[in-house]
TORLOVO-963851 format. One record per residue: z, y, x of N, C-alpha, C in turn; residue in three letters; residue number from 1. Coordinates in nm, 3 decimals. Each point is the difference from the previous one (the first is absolute). Layout:
N
+---------+---------+---------+---------+---------+---------+---------+---------+---------+---------+-----+
!      nZ !      nY !      nX !     caZ !     caY !     caX !      cZ !      cY !      cX ! residuo ! num !
+---------+---------+---------+---------+---------+---------+---------+---------+---------+---------+-----+
!       Z !       Y !       X !       Z !       Y !       X !       Z !       Y !       X !     ALA ! NUM !
...
+---------+---------+---------+---------+---------+---------+---------+---------+---------+---------+-----+
END
This chain:
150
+---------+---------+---------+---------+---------+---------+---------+---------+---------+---------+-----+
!      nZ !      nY !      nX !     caZ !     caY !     caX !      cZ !      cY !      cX ! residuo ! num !
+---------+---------+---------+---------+---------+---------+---------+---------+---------+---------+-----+
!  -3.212 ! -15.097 ! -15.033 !   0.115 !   0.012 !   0.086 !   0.084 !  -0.126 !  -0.015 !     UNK !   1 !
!  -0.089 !  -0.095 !   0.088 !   0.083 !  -0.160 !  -0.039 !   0.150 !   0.014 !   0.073 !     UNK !   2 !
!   0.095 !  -0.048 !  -0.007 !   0.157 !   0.005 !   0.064 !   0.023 !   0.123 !   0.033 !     UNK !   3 !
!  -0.011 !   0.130 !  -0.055 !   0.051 !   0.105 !   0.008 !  -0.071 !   0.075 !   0.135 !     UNK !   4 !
!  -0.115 !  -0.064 !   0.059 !  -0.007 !   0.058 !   0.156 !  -0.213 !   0.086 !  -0.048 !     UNK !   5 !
!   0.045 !   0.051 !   0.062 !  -0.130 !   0.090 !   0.004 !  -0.120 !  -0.062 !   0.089 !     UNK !   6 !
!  -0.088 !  -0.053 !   0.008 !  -0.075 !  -0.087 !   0.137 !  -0.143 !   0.052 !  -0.029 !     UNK !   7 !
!  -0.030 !   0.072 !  -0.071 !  -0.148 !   0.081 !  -0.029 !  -0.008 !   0.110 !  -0.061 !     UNK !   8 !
!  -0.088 !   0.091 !   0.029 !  -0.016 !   0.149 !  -0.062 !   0.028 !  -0.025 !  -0.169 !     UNK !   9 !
!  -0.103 !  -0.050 !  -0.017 !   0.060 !  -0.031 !  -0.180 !   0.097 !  -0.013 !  -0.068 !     UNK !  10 !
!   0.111 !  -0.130 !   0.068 !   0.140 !   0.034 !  -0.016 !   0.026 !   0.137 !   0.007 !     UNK !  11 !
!   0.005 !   0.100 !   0.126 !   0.073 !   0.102 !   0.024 !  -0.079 !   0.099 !  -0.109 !     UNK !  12 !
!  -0.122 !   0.019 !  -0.036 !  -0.008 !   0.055 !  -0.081 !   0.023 !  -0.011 !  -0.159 !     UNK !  13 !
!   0.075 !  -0.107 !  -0.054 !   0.002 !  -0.037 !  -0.118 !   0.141 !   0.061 !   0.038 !     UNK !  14 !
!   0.101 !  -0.030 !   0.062 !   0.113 !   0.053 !   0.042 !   0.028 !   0.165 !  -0.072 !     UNK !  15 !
!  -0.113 !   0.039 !   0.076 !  -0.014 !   0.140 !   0.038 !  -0.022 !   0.074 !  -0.103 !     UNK !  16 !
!  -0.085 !  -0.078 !  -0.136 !  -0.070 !   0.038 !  -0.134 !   0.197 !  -0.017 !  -0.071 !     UNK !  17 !
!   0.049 !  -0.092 !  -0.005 !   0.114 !  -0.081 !  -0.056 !   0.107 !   0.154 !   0.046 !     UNK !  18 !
!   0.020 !   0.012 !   0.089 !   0.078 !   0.136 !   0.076 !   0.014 !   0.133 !  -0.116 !     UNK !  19 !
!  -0.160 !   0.033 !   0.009 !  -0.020 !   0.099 !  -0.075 !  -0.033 !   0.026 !  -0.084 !     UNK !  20 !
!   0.001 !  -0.105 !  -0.065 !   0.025 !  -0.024 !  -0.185 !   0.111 !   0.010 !   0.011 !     UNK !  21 !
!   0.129 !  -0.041 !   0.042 !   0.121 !   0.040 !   0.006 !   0.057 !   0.089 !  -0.005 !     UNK !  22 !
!   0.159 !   0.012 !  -0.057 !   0.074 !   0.098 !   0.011 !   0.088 !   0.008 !   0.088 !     UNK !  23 !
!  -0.025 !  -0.039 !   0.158 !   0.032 !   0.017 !   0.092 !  -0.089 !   0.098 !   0.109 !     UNK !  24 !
!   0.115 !   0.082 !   0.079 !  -0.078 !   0.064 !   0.084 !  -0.013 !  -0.055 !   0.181 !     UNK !  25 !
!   0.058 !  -0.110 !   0.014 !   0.018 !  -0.031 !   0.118 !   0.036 !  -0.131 !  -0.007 !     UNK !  26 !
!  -0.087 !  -0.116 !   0.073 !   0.018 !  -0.096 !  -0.012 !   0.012 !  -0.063 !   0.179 !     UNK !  27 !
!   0.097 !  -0.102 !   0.040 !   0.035 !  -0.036 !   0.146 !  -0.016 !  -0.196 !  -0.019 !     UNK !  28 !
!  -0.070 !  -0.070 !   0.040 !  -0.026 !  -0.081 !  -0.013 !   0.016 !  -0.058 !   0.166 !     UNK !  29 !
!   0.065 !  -0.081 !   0.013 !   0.049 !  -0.107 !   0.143 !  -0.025 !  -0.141 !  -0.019 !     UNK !  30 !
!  -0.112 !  -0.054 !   0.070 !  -0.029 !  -0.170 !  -0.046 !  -0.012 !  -0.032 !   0.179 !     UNK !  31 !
!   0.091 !  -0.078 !   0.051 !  -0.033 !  -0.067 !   0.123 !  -0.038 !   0.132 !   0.099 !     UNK !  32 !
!  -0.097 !   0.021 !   0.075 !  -0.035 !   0.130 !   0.082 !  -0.077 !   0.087 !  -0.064 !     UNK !  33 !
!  -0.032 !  -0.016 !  -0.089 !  -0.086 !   0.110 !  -0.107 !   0.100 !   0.047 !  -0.080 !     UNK !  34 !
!  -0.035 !   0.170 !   0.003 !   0.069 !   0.127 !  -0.031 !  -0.124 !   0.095 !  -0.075 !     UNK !  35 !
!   0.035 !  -0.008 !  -0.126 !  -0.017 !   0.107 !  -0.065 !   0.057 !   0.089 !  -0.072 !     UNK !  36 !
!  -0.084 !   0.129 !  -0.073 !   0.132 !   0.099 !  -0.032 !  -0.173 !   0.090 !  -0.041 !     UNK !  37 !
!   0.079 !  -0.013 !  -0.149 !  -0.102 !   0.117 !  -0.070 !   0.101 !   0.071 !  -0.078 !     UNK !  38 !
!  -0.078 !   0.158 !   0.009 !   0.065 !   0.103 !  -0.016 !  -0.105 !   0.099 !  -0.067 !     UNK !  39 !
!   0.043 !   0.043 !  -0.161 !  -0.064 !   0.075 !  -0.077 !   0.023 !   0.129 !   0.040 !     UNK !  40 !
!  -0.081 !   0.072 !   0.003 !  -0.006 !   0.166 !   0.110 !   0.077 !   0.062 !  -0.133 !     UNK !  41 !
!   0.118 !   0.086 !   0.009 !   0.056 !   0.013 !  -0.121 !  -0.069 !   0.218 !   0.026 !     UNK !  42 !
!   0.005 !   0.056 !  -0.094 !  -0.057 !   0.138 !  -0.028 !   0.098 !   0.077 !   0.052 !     UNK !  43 !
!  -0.061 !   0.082 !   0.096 !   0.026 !   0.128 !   0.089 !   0.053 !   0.092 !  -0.130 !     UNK !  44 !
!   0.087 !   0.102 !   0.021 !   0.010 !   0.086 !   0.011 !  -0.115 !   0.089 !  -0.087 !     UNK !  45 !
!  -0.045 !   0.031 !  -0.107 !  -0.097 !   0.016 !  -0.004 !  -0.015 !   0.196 !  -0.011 !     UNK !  46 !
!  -0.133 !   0.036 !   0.069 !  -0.023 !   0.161 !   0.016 !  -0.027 !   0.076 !  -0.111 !     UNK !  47 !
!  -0.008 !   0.058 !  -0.111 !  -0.075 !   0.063 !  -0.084 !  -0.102 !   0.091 !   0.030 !     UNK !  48 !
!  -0.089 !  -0.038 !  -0.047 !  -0.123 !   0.109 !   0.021 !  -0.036 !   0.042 !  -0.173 !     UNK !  49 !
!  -0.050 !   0.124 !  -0.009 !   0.008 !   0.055 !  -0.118 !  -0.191 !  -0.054 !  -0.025 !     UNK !  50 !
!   0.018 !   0.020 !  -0.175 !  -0.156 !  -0.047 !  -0.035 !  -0.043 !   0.089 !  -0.023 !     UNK !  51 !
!  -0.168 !   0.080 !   0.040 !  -0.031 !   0.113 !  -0.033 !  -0.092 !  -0.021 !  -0.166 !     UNK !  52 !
!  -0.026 !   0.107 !  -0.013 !  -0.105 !  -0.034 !  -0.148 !  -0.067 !  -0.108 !  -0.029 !     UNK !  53 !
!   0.029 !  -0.080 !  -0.166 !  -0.053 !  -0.127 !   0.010 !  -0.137 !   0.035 !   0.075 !     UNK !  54 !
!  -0.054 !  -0.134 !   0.044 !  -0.159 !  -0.020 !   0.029 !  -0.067 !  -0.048 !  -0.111 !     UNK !  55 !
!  -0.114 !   0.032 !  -0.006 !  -0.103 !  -0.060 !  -0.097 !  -0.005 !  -0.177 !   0.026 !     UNK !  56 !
!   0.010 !  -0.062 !  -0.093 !   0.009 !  -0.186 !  -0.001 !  -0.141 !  -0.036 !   0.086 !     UNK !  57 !
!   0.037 !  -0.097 !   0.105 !  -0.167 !  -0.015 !   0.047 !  -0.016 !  -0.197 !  -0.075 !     UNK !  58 !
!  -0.066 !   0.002 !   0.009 !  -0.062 !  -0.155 !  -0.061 !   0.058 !  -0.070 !   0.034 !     UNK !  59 !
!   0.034 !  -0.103 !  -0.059 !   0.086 !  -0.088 !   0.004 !  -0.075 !  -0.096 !   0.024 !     UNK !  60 !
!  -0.002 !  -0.145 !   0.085 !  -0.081 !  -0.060 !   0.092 !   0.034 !  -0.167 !  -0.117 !     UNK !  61 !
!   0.152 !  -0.009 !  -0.048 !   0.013 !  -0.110 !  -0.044 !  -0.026 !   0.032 !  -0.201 !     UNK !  62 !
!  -0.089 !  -0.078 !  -0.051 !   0.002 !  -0.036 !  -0.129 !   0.156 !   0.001 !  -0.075 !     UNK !  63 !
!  -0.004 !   0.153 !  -0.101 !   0.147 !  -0.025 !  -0.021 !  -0.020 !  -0.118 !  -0.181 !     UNK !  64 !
!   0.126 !  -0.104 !  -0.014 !  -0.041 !  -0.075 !  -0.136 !   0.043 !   0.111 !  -0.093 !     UNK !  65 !
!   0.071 !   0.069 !  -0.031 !   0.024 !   0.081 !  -0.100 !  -0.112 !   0.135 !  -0.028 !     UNK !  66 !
!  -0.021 !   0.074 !  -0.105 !  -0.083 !   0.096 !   0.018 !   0.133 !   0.122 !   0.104 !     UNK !  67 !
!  -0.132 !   0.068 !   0.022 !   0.065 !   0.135 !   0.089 !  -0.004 !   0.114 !  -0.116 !     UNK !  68 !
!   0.117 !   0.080 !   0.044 !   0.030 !   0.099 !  -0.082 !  -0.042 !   0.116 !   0.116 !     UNK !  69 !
!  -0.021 !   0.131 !  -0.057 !   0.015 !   0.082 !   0.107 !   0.059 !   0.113 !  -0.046 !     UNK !  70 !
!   0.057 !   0.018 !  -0.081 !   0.147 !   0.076 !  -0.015 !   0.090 !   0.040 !   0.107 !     UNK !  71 !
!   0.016 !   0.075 !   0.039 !   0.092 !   0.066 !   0.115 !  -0.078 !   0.017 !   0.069 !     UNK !  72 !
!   0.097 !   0.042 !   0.151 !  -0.056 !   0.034 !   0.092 !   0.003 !  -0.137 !   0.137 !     UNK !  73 !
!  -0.037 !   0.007 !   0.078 !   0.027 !  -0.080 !   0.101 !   0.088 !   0.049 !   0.153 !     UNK !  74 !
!   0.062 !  -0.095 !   0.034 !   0.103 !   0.046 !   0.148 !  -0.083 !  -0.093 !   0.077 !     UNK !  75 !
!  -0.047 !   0.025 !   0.121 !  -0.069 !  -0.104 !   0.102 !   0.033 !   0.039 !   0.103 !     UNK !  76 !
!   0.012 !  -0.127 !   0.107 !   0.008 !   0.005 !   0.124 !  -0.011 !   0.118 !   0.066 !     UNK !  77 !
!   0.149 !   0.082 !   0.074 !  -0.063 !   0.061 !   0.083 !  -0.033 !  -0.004 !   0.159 !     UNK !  78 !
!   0.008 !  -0.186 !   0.018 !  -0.032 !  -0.031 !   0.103 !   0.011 !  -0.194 !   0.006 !     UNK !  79 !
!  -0.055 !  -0.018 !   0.083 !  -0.010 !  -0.188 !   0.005 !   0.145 !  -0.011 !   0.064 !     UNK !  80 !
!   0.037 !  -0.138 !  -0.079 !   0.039 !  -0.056 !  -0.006 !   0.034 !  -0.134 !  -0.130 !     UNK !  81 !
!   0.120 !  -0.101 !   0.064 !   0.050 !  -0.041 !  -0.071 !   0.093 !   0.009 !  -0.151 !     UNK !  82 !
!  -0.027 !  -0.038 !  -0.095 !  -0.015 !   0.062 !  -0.137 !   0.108 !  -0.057 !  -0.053 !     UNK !  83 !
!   0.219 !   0.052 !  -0.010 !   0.074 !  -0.092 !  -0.052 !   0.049 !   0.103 !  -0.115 !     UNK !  84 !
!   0.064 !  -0.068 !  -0.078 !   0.030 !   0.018 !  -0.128 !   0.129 !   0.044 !  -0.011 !     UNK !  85 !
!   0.089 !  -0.079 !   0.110 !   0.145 !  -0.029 !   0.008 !   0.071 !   0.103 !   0.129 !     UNK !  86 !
!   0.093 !  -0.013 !   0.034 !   0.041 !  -0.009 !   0.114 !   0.025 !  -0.085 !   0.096 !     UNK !  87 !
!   0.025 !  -0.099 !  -0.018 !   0.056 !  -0.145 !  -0.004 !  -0.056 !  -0.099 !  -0.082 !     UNK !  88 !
!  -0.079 !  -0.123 !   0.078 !   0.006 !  -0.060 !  -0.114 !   0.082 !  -0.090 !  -0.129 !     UNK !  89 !
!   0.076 !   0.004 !   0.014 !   0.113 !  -0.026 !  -0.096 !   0.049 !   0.114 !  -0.067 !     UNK !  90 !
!  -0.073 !   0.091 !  -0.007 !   0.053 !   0.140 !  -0.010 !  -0.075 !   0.047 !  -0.162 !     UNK !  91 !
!   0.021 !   0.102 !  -0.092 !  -0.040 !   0.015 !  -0.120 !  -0.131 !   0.107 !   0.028 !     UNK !  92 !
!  -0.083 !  -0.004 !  -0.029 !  -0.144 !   0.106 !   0.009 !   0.058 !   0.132 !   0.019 !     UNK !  93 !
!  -0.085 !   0.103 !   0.056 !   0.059 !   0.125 !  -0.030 !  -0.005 !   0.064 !  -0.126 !     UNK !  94 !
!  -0.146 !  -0.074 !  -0.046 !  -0.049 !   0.072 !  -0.124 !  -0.121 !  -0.092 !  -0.074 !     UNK !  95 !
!   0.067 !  -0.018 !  -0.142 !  -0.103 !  -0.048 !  -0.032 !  -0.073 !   0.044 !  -0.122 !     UNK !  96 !
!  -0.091 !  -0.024 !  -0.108 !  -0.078 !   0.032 !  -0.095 !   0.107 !   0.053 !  -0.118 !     UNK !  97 !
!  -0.003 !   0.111 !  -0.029 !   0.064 !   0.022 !  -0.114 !   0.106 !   0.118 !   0.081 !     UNK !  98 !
!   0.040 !  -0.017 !   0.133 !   0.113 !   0.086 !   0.061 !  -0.027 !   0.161 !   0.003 !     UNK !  99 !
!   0.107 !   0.069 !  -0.023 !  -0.054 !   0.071 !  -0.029 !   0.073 !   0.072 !   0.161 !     UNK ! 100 !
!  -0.064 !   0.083 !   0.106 !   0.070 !   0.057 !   0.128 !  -0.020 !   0.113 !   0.015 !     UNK ! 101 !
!   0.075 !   0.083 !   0.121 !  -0.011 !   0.133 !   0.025 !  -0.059 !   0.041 !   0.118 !     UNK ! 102 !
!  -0.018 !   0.081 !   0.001 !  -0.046 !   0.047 !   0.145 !   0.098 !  -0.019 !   0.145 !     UNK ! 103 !
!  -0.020 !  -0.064 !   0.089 !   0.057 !  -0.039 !   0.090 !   0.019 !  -0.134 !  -0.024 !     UNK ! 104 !
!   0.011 !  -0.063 !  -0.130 !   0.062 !  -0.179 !   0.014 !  -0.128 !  -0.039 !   0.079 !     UNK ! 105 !
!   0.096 !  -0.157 !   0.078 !  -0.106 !  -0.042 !   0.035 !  -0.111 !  -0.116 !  -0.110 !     UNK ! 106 !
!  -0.115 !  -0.025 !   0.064 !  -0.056 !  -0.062 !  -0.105 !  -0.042 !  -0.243 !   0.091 !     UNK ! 107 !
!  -0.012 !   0.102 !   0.114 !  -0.065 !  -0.149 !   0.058 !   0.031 !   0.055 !   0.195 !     UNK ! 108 !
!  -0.033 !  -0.123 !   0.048 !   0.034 !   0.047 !   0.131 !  -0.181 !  -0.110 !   0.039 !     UNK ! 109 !
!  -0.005 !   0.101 !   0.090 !  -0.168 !  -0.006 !   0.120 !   0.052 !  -0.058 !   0.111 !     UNK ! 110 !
!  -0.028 !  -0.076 !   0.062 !   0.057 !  -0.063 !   0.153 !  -0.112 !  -0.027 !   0.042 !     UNK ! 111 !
!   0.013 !   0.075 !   0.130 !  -0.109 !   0.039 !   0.092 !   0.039 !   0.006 !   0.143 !     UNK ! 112 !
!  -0.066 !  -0.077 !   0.046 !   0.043 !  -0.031 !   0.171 !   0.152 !  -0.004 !   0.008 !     UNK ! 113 !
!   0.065 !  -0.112 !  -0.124 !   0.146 !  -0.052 !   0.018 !   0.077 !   0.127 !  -0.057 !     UNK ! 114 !
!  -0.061 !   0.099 !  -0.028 !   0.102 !   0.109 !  -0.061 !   0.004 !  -0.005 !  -0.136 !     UNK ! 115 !
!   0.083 !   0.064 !  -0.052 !   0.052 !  -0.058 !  -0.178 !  -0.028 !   0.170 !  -0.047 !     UNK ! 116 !
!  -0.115 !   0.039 !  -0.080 !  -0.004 !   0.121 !  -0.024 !   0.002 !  -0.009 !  -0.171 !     UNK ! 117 !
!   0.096 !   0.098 !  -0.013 !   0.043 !   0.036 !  -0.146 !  -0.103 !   0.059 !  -0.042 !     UNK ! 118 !
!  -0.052 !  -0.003 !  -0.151 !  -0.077 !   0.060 !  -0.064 !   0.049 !   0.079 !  -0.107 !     UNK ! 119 !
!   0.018 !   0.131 !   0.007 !   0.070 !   0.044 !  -0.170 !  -0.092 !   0.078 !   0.002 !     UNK ! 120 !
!   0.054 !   0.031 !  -0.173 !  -0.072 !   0.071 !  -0.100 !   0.017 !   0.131 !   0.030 !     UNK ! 121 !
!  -0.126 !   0.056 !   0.009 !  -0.015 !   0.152 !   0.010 !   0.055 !   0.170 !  -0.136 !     UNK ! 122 !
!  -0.045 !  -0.136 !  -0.079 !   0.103 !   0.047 !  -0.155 !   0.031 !  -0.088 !  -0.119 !     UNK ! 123 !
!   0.040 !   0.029 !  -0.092 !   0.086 !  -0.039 !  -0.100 !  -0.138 !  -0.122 !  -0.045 !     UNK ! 124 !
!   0.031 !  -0.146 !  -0.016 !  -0.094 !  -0.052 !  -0.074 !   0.060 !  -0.108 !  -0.061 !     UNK ! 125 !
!  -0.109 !  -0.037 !  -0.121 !   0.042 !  -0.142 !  -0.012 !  -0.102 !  -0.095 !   0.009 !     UNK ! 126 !
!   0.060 !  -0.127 !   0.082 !  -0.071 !  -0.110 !   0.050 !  -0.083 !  -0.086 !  -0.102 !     UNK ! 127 !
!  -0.091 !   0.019 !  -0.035 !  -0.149 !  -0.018 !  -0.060 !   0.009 !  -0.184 !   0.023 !     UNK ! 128 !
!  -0.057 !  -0.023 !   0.153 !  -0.055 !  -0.119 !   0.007 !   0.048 !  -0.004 !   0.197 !     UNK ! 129 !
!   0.059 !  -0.115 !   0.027 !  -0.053 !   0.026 !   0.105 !  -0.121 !  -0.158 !   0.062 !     UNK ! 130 !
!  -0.098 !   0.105 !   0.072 !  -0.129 !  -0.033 !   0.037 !  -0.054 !  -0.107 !   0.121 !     UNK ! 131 !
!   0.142 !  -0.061 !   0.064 !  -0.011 !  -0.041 !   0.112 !   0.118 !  -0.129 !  -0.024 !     UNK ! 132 !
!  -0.028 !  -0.133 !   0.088 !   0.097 !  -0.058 !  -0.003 !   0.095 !   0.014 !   0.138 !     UNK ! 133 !
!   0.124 !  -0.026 !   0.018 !   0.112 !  -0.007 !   0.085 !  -0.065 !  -0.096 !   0.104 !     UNK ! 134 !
!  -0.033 !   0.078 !   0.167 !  -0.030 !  -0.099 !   0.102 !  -0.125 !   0.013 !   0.004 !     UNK ! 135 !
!  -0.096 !   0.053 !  -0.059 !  -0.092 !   0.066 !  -0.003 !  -0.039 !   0.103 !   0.138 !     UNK ! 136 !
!  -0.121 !  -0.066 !   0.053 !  -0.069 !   0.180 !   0.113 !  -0.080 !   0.078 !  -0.116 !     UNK ! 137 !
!   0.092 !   0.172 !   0.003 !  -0.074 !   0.072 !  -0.043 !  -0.069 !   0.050 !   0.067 !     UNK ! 138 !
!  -0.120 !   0.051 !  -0.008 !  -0.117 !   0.096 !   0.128 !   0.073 !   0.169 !  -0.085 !     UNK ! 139 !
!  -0.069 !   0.081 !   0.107 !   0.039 !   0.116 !  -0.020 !  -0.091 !   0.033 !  -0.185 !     UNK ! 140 !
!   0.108 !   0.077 !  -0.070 !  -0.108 !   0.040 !  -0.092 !   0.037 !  -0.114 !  -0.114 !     UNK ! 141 !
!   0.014 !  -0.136 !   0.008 !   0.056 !  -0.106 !  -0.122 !   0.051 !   0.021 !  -0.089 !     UNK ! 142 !
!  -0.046 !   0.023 !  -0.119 !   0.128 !   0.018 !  -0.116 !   0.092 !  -0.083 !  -0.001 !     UNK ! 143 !
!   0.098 !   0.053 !  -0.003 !   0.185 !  -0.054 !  -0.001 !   0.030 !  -0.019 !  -0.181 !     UNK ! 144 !
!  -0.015 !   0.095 !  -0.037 !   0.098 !   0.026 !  -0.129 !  -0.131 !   0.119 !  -0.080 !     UNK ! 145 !
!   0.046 !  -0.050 !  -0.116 !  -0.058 !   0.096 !  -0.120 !   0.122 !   0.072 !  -0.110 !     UNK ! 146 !
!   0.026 !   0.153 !   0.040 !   0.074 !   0.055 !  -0.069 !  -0.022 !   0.072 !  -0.112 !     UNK ! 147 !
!   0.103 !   0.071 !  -0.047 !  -0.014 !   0.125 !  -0.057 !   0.122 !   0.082 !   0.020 !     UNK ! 148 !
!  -0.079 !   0.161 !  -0.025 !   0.116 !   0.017 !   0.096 !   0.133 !   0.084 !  -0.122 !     UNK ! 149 !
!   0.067 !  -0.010 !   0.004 !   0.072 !   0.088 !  -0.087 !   0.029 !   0.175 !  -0.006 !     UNK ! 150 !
+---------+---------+---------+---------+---------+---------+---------+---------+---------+---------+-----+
END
């Protein structure tokens, strides 16, 4: 991005990488007749849907480096989507390893066709491991989290 002006895709996409590493949600850029304006989709409203009985863990596709424990139970996907941790990203996790939650907290939010769906706990547990990273597509069925339950 020689003199501040955008004149090839590459520029605009190094821009674009630079944006959203940032802790900005909206950026307005004016050079001569070129107008841009990026804007981080900030989180809906989000729905709760309740989790029914853990699912049985299905295989895990990536080589984990640590050994696996299988202590507890597992919470998985009860539908595809996008896999966040937060509410916000600037925002503190809902839940992480060691937490101990209740039935109804939430645990992670699923975003699916732009909707922000809450995930809580069906009962009392404490947060084991969780199994997935933030920004993540879960498929239906993915282990999320490894509990126990209290």
């Amino acid at each position: 991005m020689s003199n501040g002006f955008i004149k090839d895709k590459e520029d605009l996409f190094e821009l674009m990488e630079k944006f959203e590493k940032s802790g900005m949600s909206e950026l307005t850029l004016e050079f001569d007749e070129q107008l841009i304006i990026l804007k981080k989709e900030a989180y809906a409203s989000p729905a709760p849907i309740p989790v029914s009985a853990p699912h049985a863990a299905a295989p895990v596709a990536a080589a984990a480096a640590a050994p696996v424990s299988h202590e507890g139970e597992i919470i998985s996907a009860p539908l595809v989507g996008t896999f966040y941790r937060q509410p916000a990203p600037d925002a503190p996790s809902f839940v992480k390893a060691g937490d101990k939650v209740k039935a109804g907290d939430t645990l992670c939010i699923l975003e699916a066709m732009k909707i922000m769906n809450e995930l809580e706990a069906e009962f009392d547990c404490e947060i084991l491991e969780v199994l997935i990273d933030s920004g993540t597509l879960a498929e239906f069925g993915t282990p999320l989290f490894r509990v126990k339950r209290l």
